[in-house]
Every structure is written in C-alpha cells, then in structure tokens.
N, CA, C and O atoms as a GROMACS GRO file, in nm:
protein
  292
    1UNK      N    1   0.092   1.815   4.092
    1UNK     CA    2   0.202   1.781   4.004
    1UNK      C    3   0.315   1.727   4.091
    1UNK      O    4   0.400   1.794   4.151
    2UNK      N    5   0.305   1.605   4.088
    2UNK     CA    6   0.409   1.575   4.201
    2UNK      C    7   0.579   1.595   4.101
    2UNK      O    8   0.682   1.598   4.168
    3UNK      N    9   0.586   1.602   3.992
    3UNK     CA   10   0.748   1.612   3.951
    3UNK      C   11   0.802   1.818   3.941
    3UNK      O   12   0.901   1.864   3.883
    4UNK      N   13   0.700   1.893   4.015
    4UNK     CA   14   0.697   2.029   4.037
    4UNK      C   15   0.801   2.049   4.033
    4UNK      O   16   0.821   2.134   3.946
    5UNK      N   17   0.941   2.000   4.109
    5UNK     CA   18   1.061   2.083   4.153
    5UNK      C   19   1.159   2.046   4.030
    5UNK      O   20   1.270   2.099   4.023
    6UNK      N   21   1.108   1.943   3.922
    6UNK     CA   22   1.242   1.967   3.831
    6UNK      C   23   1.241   2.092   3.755
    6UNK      O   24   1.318   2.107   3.660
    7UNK      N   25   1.150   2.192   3.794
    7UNK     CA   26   1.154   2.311   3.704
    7UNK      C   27   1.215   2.449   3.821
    7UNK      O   28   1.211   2.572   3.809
    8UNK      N   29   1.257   2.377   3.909
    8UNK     CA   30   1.375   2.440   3.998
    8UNK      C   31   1.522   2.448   3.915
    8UNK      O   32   1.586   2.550   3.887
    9UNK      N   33   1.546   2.339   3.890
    9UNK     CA   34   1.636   2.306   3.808
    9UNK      C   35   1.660   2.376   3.648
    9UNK      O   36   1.740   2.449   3.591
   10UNK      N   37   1.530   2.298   3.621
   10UNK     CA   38   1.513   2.322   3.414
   10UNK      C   39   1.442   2.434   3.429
   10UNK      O   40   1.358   2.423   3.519
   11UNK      N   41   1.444   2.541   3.372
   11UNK     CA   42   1.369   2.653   3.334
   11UNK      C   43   1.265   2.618   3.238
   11UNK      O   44   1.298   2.576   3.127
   12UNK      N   45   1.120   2.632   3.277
   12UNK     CA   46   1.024   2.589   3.146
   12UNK      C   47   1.020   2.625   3.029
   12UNK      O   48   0.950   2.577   2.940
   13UNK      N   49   1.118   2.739   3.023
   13UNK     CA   50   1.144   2.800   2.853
   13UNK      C   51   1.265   2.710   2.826
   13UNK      O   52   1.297   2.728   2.708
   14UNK      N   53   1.332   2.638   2.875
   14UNK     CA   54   1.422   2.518   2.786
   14UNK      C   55   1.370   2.383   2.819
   14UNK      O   56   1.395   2.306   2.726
   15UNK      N   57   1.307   2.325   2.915
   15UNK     CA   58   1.266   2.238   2.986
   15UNK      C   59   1.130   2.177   2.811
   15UNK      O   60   1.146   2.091   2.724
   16UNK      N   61   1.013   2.277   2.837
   16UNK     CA   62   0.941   2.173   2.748
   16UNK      C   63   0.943   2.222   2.602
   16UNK      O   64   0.874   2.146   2.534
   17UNK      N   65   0.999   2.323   2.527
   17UNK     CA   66   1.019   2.301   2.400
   17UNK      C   67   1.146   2.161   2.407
   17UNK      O   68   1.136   2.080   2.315
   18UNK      N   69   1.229   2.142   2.482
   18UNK     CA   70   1.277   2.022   2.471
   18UNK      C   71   1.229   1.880   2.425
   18UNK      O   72   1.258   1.791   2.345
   19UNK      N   73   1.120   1.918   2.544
   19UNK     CA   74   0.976   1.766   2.607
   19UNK      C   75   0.907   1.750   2.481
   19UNK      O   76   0.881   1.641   2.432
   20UNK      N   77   0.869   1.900   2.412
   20UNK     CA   78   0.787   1.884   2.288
   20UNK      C   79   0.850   1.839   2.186
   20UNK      O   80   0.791   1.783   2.094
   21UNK      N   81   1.007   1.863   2.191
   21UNK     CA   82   1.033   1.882   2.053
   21UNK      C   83   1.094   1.736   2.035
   21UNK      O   84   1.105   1.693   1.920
   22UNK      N   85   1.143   1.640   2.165
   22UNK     CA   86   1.153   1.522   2.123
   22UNK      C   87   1.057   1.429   2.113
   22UNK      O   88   1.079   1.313   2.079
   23UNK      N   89   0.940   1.479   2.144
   23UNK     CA   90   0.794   1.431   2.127
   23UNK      C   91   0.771   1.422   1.956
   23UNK      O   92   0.712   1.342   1.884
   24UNK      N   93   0.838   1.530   1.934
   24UNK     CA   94   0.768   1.507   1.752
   24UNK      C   95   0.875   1.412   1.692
   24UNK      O   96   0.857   1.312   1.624
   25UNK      N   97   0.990   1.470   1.735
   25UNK     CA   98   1.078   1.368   1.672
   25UNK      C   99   1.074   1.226   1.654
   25UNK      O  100   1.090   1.163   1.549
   26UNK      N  101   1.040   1.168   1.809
   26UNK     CA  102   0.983   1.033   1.805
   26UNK      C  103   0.865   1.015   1.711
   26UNK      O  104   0.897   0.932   1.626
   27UNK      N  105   0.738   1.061   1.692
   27UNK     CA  106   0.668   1.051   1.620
   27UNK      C  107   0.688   1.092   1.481
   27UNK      O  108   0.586   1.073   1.415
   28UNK      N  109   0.767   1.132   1.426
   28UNK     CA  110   0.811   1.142   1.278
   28UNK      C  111   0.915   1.022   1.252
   28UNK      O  112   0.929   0.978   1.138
   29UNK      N  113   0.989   0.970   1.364
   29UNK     CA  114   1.080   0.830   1.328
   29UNK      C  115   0.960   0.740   1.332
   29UNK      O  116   0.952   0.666   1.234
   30UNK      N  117   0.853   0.726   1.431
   30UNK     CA  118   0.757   0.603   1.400
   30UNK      C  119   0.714   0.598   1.282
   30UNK      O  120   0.699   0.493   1.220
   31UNK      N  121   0.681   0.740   1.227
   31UNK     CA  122   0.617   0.722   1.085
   31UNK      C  123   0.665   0.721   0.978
   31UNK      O  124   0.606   0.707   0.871
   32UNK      N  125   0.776   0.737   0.994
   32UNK     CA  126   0.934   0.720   0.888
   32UNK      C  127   0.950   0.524   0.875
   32UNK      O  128   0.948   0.442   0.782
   33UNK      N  129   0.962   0.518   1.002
   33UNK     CA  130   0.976   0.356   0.999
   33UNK      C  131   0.830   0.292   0.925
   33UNK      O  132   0.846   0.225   0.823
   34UNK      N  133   0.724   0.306   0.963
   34UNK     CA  134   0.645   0.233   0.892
   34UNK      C  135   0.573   0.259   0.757
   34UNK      O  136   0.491   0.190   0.697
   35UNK      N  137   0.631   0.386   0.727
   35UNK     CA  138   0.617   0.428   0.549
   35UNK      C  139   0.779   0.311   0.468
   35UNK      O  140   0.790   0.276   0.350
   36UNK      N  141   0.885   0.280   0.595
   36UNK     CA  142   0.968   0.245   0.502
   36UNK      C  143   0.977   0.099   0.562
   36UNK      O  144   1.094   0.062   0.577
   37UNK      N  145   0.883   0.009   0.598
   37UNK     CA  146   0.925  -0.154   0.627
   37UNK      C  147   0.771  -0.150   0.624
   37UNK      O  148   0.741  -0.208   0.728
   38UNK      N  149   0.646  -0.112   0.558
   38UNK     CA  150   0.531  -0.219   0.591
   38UNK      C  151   0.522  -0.167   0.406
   38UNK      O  152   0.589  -0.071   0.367
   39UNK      N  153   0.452  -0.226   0.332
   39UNK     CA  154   0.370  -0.228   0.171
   39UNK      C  155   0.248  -0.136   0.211
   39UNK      O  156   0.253  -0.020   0.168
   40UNK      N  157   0.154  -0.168   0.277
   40UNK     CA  158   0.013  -0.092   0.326
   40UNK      C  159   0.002   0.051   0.395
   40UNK      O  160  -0.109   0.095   0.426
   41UNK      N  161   0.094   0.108   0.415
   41UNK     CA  162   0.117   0.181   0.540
   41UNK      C  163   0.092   0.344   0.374
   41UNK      O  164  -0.006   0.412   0.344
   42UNK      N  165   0.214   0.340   0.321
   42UNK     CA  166   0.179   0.455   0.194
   42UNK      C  167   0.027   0.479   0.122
   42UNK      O  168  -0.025   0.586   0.090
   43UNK      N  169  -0.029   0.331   0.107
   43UNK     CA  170  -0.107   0.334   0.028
   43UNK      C  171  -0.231   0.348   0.121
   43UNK      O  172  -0.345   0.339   0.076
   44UNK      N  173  -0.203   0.374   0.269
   44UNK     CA  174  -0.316   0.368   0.334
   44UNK      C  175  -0.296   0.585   0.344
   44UNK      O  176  -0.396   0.657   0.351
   45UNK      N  177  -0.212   0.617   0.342
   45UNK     CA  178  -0.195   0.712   0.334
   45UNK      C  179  -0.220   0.840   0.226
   45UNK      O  180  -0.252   0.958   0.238
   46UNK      N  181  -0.186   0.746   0.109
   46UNK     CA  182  -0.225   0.804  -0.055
   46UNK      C  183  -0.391   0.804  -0.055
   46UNK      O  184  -0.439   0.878  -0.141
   47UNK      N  185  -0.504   0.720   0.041
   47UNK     CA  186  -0.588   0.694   0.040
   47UNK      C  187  -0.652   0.580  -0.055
   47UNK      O  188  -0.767   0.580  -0.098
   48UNK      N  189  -0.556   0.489  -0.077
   48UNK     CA  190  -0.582   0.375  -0.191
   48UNK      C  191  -0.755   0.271  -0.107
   48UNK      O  192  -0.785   0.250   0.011
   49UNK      N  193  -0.820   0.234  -0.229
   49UNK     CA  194  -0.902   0.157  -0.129
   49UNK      C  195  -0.841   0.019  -0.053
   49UNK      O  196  -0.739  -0.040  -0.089
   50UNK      N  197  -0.906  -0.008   0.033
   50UNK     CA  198  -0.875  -0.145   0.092
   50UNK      C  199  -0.904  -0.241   0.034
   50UNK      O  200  -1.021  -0.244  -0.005
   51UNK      N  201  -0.799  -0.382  -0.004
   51UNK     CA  202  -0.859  -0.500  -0.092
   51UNK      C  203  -0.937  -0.563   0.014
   51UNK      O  204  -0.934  -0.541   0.135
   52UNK      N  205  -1.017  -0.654  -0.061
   52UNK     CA  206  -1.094  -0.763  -0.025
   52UNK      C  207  -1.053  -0.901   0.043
   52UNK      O  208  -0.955  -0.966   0.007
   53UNK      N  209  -1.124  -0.931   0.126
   53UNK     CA  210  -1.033  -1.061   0.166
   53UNK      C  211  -1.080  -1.172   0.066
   53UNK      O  212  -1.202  -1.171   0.046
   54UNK      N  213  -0.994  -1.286  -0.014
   54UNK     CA  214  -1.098  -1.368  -0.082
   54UNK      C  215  -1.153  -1.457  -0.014
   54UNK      O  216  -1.101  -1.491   0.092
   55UNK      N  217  -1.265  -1.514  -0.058
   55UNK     CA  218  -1.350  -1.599  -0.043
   55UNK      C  219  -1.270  -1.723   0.010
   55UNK      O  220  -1.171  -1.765  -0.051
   56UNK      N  221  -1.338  -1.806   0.181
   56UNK     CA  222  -1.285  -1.921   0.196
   56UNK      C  223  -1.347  -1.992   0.023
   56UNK      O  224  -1.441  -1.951  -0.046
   57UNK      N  225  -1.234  -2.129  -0.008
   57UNK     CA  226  -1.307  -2.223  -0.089
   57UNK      C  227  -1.384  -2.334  -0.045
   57UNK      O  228  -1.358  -2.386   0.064
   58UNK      N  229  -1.472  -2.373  -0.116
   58UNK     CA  230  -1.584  -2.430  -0.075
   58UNK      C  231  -1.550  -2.573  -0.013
   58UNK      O  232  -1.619  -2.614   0.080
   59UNK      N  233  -1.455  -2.641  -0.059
   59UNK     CA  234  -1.412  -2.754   0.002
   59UNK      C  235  -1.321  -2.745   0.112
   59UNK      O  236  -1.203  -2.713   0.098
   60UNK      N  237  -1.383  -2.778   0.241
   60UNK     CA  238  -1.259  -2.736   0.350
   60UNK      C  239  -1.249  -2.855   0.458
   60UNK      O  240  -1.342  -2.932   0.480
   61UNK      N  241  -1.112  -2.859   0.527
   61UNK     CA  242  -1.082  -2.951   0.556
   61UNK      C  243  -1.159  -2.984   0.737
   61UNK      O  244  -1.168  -2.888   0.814
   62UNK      N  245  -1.192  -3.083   0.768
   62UNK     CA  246  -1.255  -3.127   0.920
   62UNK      C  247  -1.146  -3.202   0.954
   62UNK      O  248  -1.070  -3.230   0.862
   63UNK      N  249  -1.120  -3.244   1.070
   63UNK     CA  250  -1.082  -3.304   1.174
   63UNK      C  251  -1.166  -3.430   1.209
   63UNK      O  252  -1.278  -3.385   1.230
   64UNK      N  253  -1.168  -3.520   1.221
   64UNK     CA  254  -1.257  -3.614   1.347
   64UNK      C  255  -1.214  -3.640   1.447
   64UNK      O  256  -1.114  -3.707   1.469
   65UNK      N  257  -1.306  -3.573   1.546
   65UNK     CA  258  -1.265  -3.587   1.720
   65UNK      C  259  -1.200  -3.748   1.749
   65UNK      O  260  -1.108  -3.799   1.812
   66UNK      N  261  -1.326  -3.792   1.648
   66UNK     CA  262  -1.292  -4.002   1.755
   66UNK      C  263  -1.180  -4.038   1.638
   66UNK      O  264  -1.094  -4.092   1.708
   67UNK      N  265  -1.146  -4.040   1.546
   67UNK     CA  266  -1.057  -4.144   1.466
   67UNK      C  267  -0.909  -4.038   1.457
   67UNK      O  268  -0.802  -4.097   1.445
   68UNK      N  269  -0.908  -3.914   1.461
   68UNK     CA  270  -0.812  -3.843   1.426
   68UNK      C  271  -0.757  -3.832   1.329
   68UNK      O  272  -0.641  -3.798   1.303
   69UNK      N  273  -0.867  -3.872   1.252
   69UNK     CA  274  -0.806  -3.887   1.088
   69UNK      C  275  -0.880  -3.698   0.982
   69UNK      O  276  -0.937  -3.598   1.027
   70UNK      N  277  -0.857  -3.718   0.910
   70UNK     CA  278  -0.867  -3.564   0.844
   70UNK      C  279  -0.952  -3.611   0.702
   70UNK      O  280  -0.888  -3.670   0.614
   71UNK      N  281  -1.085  -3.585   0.684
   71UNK     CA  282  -1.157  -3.560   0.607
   71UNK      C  283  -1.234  -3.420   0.511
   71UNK      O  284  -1.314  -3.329   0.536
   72UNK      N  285  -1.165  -3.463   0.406
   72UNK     CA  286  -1.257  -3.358   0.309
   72UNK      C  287  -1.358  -3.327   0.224
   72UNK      O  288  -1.369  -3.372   0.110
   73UNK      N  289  -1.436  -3.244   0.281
   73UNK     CA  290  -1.586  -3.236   0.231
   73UNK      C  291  -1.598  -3.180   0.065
   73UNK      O  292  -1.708  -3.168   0.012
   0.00000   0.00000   0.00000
C-alpha cells in the first residue's frame, strides 16, 4: 500500500466512512442526473421493453466513385 502513512494522519474510523460515504454520494448524483436529462434511462429502469429499430427503406441512396453524381435505386 504505498499511500499507508495518510492513516498516520486520518484515523481509519473517520478516514473511510468518509471515502465510502462520498463514494455513494457521487453515485446517487450520477443516477439522479441521468433519471433527470436522458427519456430511456426511467423506462430502462421501470423495466419497459426495448423498441425496435425500423426497417432501412428499400430505396437507398449510392454514390458513384467515377462521376460523383448520386443515384437512386
């Protein structure tokens, strides 16, 4: 353990309920933040199913390497 001697200093009975306890904190603001700025994040949580991606449509657009012009099939 090479950081051994900061518990010269910090006593491990204030030292890591500290370490732990801003450990959760951070992890309850991450999950605070992304229940409150993403749409998917609750409903992945409520256990909603996952939608479907739709279907490319059947007509899609090419490129031509030699003319650089844009053709659709």
């Amino acid at each position: 353990m090479n950081q051994g001697k900061i518990w010269t200093v910090v006593h491990p009975t204030v030292g890591l309920p500290l370490l732990l306890g801003s450990v959760t904190v951070i992890a309850l603001l991450v999950h605070a933040s992304l229940l409150n700025n993403t749409s998917w994040f609750a409903g992945y949580w409520e256990g909603a199913a996952a939608t479907s991606v739709a279907a490319a449509p059947a007509s899609t657009v090419v490129a031509s390497a030699n003319t650089g012009t844009v053709q659709a099939n």
